[in-house]
N, C-alpha and C positions, 0 to 999 in steps of 0.2 A: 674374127681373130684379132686381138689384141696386138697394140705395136708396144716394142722394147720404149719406146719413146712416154706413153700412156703408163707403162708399168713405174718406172720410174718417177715420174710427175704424182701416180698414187700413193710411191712408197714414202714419197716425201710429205705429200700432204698428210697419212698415217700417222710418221713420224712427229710432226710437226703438233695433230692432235695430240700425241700419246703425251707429250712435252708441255702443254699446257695443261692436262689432268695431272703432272706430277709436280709441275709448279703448284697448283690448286692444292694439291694434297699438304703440299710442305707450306703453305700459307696457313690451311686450316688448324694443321699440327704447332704451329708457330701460335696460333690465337689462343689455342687451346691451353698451353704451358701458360702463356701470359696470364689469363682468366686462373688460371688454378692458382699462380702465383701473385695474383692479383688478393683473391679470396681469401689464401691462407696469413698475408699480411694481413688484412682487416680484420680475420677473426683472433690474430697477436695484438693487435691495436685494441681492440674491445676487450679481451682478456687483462691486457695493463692496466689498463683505466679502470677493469673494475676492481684485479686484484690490487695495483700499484705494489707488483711485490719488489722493486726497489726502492721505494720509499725507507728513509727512517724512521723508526720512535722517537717522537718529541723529545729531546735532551734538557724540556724542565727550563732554562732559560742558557745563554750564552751568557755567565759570568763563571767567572774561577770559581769563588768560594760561596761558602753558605750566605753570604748574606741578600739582602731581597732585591730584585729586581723588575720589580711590578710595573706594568707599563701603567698611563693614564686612565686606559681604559679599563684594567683589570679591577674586578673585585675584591680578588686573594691575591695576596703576593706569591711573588714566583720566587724558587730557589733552584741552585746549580745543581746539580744530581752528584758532585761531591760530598751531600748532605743526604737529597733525596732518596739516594739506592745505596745506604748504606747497609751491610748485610753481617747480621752478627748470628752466628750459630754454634753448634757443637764444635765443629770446626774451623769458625774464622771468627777468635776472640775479637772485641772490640779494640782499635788503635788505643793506643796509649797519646794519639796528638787530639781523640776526640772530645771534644766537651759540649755541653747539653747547655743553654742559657735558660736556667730555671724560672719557668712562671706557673700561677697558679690559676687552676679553673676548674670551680666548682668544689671547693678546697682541694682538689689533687693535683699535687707535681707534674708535669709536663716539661717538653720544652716551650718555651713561650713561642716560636718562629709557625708550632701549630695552631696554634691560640684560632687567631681567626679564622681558620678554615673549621676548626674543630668546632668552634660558636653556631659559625654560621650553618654546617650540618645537624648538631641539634636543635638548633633553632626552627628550622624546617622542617627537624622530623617533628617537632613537638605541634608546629603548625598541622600536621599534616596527622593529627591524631596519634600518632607513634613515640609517644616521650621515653627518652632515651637518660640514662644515670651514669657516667663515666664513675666505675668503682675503683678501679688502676690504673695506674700512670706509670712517672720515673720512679724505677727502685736504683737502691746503689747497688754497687757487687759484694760490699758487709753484707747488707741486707740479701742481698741476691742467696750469698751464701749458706747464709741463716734457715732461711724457709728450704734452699733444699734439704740442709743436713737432718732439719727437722722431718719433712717429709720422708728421709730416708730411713729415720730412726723409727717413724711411726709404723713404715711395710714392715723391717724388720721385726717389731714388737710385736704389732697385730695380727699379721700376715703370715709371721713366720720364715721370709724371705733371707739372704743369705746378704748382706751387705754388698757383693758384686750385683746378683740381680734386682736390689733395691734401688743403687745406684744408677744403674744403664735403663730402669724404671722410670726414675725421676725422673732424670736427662731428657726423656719424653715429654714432659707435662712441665716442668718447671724451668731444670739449667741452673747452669752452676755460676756463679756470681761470673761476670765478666765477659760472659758464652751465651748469654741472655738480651735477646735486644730492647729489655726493659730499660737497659742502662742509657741507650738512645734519648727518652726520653720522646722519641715518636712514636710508642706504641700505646693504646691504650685500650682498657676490658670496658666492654658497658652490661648493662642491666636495663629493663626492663622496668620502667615507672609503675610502682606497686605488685612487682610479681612478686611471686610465694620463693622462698627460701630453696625448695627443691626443684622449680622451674624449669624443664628444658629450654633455653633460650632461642636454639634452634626454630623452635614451635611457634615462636612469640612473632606476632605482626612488624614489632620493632627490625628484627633479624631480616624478615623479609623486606623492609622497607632500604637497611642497610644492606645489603645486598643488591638490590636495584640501584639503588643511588648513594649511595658513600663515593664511588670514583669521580664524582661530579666535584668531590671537595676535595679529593688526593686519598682517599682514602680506599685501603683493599683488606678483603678479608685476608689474613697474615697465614693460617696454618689451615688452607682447607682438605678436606677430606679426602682428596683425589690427586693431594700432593704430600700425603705423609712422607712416602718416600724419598722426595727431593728434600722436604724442608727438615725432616728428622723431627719431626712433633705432632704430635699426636690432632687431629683437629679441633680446634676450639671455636665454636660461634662466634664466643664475646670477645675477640682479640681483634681491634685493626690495627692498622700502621698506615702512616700517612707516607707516601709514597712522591706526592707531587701528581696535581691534576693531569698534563698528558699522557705521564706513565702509566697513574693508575686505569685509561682507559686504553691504554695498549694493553694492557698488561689483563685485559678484561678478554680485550678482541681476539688478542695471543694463546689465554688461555694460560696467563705463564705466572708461576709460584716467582717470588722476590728475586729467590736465586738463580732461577734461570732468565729472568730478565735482565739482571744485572749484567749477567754472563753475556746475553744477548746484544747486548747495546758495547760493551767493551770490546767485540767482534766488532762491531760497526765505525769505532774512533778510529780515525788514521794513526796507523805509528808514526 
């Protein structure tokens, strides 16, 4: 027979065990939460590092204006993306404060400020078995307006088209003086060293070479095929635009048509 004295001495010691398994329990549960939160940090850690999705796109150099600001070390000069991401289309005519400093390469008009990047990419490609022809340059918006109206007169003639749908045709392929970022003077068409007259340029080794490597000079294909929509023109091979080396390789990695980069990176300026 048990004494009240024994019963109590057991209820305590019981107690006393059950109280150390429930400490235990809320130690282990305490490790537990830590280790998860431990984990899910490091796999945010590894995820920033690799996406670095708050980084910004290179802004081209920290100067105001267009002019060069090439370090020692650089090859090409650098300019302020007040130049670089200028964007001229159906609907954002050219400023009227813009001006082109004209030089020439390979007899055709450009701005001179592409000159040496422009050199230095055909020069490489020509090394590199790919010789390349710059056929167009700077047009004016006289001229600009010329070849459309021309171009529109020809649908209408041959084609049979109606003058409206001639025109919103053009607008596609060519642009109407002013709404055309020929007038930049950083845009330029190439060709293909000895291709045939009716050449897809698409097809040519040159296309593919500029492709791979044109953003390494600032340069981006201008109207590609998977951005009709955004850019309002039709795809063309032969057309780049010199953009500015960091841009053009964001602008690769992004994925992203002139104008939505532009758009991109004006989100990112402090007001």
């Amino acid at each position: 027979m048990r004494r009240r004295g024994e019963k109590v001495v057991q209820s305590r010691a019981g107690w006393h065990k059950a109280d150390q398994v429930r400490k235990i329990k809320i130690l282990m549960t305490v490790i537990a939460v830590i280790l998860c939160f431990s984990i899910a940090a490091g796999a945010i850690l590894v995820w920033i590092q690799l996406k670095n999705p708050f980084s910004k796109p290179p802004a081209g150099s920290a100067s105001s204006s267009g002019a060069p600001a090439s370090s020692e070390d650089a090859t090409l000069p650098v300019y302020d993306d007040s130049y670089n991401l200028v964007v001229v289309n159906a609907s954002s005519p050219i400023k009227s404060s813009f001006s082109i400093q004209p030089g020439q390469f390979e007899g055709v008009t450009v701005d001179a400020r592409i000159i040496p990047a422009l050199k230095k990419m055909t020069d490489d490609a020509k090394s590199a078995g790919c010789g390349l022809k710059v056929t167009q340059g700077y047009v004016d918006a006289k001229e600009q307006d010329r070849l459309f109206s021309a171009a529109v007169q020809s649908l209408m003639k041959n084609q049979g088209y109606t003058q409206v749908r001639a025109e919103n045709q053009v607008q596609n392929t060519i642009g109407r003086g002013g709404y055309n970022e020929n007038q930049t003077g950083m845009a330029v068409e190439f060709s293909a060293e000895g291709e045939a007259a009716n050449t897809d340029f698409s097809t040519t080794r040159q296309y593919k070479w500029l492709l791979k490597n044109s953003v390494q000079y600032g340069f981006v294909l201008r109207y590609p095929e998977a951005k009709t929509a955004v850019t309002g023109v039709a795809f063309n091979p032969r057309h780049f635009r010199y953009v500015g080396g960091g841009n053009a390789v964001k602008m690769r990695e992004y994925s992203m048509s002139l104008e939505e980069y532009a758009a991109y990176i004006r989100q990112q300026t402090p007001k």
